[in-house]
N, C-alpha and C positions, 0 to 999 in steps of 0.2 A: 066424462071421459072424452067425448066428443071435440071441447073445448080443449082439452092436453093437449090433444091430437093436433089442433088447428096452429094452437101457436107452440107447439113443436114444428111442424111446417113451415110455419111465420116465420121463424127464429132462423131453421135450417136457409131457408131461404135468402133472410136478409145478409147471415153471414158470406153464403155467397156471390150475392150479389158485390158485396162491397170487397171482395176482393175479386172481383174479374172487374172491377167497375176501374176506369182508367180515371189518374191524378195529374194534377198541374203541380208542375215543378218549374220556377223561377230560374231563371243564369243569368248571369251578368258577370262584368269585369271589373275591380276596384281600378284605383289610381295608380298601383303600384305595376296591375298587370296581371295577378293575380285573380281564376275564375270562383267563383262562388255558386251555390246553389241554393234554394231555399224552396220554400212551402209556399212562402210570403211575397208579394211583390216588396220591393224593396224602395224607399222613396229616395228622388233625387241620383236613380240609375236609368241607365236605359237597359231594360231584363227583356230578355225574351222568354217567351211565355213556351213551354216546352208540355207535351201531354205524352207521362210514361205510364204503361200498363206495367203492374207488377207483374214478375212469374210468379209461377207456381213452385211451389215446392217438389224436387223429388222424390216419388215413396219405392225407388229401388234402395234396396241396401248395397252398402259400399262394398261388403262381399261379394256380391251378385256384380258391382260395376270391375270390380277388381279382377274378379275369375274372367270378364270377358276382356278386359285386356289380356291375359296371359293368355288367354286362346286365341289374339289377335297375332300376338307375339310367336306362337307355338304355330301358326301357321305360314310366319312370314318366315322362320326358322329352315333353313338347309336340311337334307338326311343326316349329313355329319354332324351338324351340331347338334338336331338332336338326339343322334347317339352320344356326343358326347354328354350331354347335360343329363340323358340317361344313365348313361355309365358312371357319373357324379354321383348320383344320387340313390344307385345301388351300393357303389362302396360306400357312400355314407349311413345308408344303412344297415350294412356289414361293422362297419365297426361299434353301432350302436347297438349292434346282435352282441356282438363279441366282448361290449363293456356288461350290459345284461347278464351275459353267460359266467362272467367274473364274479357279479356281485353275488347272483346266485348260486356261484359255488361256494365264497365266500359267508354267504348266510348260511349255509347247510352244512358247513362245517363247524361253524360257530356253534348251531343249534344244536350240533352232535355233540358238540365238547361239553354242553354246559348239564349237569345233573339235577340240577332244578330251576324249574325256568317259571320265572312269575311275571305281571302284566300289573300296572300301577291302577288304581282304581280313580275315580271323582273326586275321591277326599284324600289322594295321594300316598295310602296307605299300598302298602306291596301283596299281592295274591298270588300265593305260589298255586299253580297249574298243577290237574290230576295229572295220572299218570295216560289217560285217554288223551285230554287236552295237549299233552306235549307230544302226543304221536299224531293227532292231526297237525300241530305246527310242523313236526317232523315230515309228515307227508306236502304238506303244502309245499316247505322247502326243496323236497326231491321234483315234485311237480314243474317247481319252476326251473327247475335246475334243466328236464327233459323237455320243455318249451322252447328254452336260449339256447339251450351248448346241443339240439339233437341238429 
């Protein structure tokens, strides 16, 4: 056990060393004028010999980097404008109330009209609904109907 432990260690270790560990990186210019780069010195150039540390990678998510600009944004923001971009985004959610409150009126009259109401199964065969099963559909659809349009 002892021995996992060490070269898990070993291991954790090495990997980080080798990437904080800083690389030579070659430059030079062809005949055309044109810069190059390389790993390799390159023969019959004049390279300068260049030493770049990688970064690191970063472990924010781009949500997280995204939300702090719009709070960067939302602070450099006016009162007006952000009432206006408020006031935007309440009628936009008014009329997303008001298509809601459509459909499910729309569905609850449907569901009224229809006198036997069935649901398709796995094997695509039709299963007409008790008469319980179509009054909880019935209530579902009034439900959502008193959610969107109250």
């Amino acid at each position: 056990m002892k021995i996992i432990l060490s070269l898990a260690v070993l291991l954790l270790g090495a990997t980080g060393f080798t990437s904080i560990a800083a690389e030579t990186v070659y430059k030079w210019t062809d005949k055309s004028g044109v810069m190059h780069f390389s790993d390799r010195p390159v023969p019959n150039a004049e390279a300068e010999e260049m030493r770049v540390t990688p970064s690191r990678p970063s472990f924010t998510e781009p949500d997280e980097e995204e939300a702090g600009a719009d709070e960067d944004d939302a602070e450099a923001e006016t009162p007006a404008s952000k009432e206006e971009r408020q006031a935007a985004e309440e009628e936009q959610q008014r009329k997303i109330r008001e298509q809601n409150c459509q459909i499910a009126r729309q569905t609850l009259q449907h569901n009224e009209s229809i006198e036997r109401m069935y649901r398709v199964d796995a094997s695509g065969e039709r299963v007409f609904l008790s008469d319980e099963e179509r009054e909880m559909v019935l209530a579902r659809s009034g439900e959502d109907v008193k959610k969107w349009c109250d």
